[in-house]
C-alpha distance (Angstrom), angle and dihedral (degrees) to the residues before:
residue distance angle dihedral
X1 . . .
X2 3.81 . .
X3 3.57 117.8 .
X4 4.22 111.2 -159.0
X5 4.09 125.2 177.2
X6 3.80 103.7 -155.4
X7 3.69 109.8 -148.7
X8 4.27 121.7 172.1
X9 3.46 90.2 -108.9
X10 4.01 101.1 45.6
X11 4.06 133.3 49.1
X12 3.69 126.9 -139.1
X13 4.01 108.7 -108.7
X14 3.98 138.4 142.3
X15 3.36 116.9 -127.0
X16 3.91 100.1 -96.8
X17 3.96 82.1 51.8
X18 3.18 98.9 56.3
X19 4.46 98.9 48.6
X20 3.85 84.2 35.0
X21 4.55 90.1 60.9
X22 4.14 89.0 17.4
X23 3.99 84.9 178.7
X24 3.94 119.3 172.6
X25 4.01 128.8 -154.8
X26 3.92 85.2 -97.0
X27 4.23 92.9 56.7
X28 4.08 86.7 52.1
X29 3.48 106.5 35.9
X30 3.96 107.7 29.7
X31 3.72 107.6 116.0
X32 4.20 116.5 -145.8
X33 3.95 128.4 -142.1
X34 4.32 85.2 -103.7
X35 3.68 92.2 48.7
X36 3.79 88.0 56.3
X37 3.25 97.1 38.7
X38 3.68 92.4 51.2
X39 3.98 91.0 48.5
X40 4.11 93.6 55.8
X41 3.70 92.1 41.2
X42 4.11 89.8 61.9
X43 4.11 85.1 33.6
X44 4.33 86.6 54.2
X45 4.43 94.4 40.9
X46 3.72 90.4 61.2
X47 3.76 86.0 63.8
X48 4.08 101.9 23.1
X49 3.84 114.4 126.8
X50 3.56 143.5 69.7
X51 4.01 121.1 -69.7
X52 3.59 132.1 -163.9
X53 3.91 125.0 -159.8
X54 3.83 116.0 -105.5
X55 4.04 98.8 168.1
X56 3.62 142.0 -14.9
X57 4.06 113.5 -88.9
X58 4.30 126.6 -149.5
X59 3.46 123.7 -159.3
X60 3.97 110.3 -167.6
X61 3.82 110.8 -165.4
X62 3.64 125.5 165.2
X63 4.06 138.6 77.1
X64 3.82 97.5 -89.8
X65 3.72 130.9 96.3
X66 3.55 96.0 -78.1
X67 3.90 87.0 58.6
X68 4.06 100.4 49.6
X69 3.74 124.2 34.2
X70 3.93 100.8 -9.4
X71 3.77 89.4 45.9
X72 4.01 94.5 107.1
X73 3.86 87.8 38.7
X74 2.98 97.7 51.9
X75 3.45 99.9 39.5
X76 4.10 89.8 56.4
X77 3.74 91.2 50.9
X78 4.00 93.9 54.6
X79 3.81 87.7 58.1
X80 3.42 105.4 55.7
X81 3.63 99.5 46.6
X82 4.22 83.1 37.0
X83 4.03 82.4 59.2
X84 3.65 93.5 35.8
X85 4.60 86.4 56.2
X86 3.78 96.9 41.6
X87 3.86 85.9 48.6
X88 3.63 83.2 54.0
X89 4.29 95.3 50.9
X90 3.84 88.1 37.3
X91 3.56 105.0 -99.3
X92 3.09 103.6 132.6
X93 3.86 91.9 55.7
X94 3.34 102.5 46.7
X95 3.56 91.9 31.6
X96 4.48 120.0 -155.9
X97 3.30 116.0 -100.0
X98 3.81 129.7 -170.2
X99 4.14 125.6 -160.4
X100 4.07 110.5 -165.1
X101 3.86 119.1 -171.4
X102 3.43 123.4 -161.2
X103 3.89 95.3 -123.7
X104 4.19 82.1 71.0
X105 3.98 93.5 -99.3
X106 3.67 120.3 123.6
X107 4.18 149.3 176.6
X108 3.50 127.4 -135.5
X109 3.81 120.7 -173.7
X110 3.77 118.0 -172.7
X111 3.93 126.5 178.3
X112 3.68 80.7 -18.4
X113 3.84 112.4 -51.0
X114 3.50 118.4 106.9
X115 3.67 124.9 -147.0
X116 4.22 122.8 -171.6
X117 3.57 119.3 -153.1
X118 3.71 141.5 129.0
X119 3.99 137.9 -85.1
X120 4.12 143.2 -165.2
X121 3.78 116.1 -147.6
X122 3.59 120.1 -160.6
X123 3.70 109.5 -177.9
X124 3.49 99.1 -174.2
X125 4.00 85.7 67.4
X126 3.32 91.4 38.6
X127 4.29 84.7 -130.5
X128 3.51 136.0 123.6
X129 3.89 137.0 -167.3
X130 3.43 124.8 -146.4
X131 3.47 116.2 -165.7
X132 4.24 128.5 -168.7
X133 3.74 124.2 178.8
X134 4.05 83.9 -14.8
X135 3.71 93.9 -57.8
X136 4.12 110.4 126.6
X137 3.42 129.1 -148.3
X138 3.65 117.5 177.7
X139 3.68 131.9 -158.5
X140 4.24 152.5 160.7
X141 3.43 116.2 -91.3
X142 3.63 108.0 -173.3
X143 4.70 116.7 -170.2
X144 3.77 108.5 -129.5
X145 3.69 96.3 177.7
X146 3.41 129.1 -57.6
X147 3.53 102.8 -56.9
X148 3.30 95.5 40.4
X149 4.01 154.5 85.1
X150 3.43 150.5 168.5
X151 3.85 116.8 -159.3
X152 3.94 113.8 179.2
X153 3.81 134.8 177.5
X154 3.87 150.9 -160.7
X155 3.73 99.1 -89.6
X156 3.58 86.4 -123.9
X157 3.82 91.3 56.2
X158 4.01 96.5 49.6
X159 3.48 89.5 48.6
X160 4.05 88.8 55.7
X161 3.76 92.4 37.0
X162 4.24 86.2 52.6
X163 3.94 84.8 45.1
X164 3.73 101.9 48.6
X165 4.04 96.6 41.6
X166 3.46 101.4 42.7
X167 3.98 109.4 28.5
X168 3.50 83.4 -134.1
X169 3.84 107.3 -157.6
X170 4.30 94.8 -164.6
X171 3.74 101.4 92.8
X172 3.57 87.8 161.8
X173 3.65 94.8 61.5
X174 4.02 95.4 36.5
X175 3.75 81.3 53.6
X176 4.23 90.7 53.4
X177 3.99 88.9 46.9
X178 4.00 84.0 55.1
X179 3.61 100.4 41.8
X180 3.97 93.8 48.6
X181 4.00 88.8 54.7
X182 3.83 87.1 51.4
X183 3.28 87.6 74.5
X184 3.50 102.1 63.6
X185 4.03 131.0 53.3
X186 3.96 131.6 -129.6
X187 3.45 85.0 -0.4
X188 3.87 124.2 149.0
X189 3.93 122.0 -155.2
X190 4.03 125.2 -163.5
X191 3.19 145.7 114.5
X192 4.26 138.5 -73.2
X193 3.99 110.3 -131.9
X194 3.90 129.6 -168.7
X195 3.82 128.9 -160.2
């Protein structure tokens, strides 16, 4: 009779088991190119498709007002007058819209110029890089359902993503967009999409 103690760390073997497999930590826990592959591929489906804008989204984050009691407030009052400026730069009427792929490549159209680039999802951090021309611009993507998503920004990072897609021409109302998220702390602007 063989008598094995099974820890996490340890495997249950006799001795001619254990030089007959003779595996190290590298043999069990090496990950290959197709295993990773594999891994973002599922990671990438869950949010493959094409997505249209159907509002602006805030994320508030931080320990300041905006974060505790006024949070919901708050968070209310930064969409309408978020909806009321990307009425203003056209937005709303030639609303975003974002393609992802599941080999990591994506399209972004906003206010009518399209840009094609690639991304990494992590949806543990709920955060996503775009990247066009090696120029990175990360955000939050936050699942609301299936059909459903909410991808925010740094103010500053919207306004360059708005710049750099669309060529916008408006300073003026770029500028507006910027100085109304001024006035608000660890917040992040963007916009809610649906399939």
């Amino acid at each position: 009779m063989i008598l094995c103690v099974v820890t996490a760390f340890s495997s249950c073997s006799t001795h001619k088991q254990a030089d007959s497999f003779n595996l190290s930590p590298d043999d069990v826990f090496v990950l290959n190119e197709s295993d990773i592959a594999r891994e973002t591929w599922m990671i990438n489906n869950t949010i493959k498709g094409e997505w249209t804008y159907s509002g602006p989204s805030v994320d508030v984050s931080g320990k300041n007002l905006l974060a505790g009691i006024g949070k919901p407030l708050a968070k209310s009052k930064l969409k309408k007058k978020l909806k009321n400026a990307y009425k203003k730069i056209g937005l709303t009427k030639i609303k975003p819209q974002f393609a992802f792929n599941s080999d990591g490549s994506c399209a972004i159209q906003i206010l009518g110029k399209k840009v094609n680039g690639t991304y990494n999802y992590n949806p543990d951090q709920e955060k996503i890089t775009f990247k066009w021309h090696g120029v990175p611009i990360t955000a939050r993507l936050k699942r609301d359902g299936k059909k459903k998503l909410h991808i925010t920004f740094d103010a500053d990072k919207l306004l360059s993503l708005i710049s750099l897609v669309s060529s916008f021409s408006d300073s003026s109302a770029i500028k507006a967009l910027g100085t109304l998220i001024d006035n608000y702390d660890d917040v992040m602007i963007g916009f809610e999409v649906k399939k």
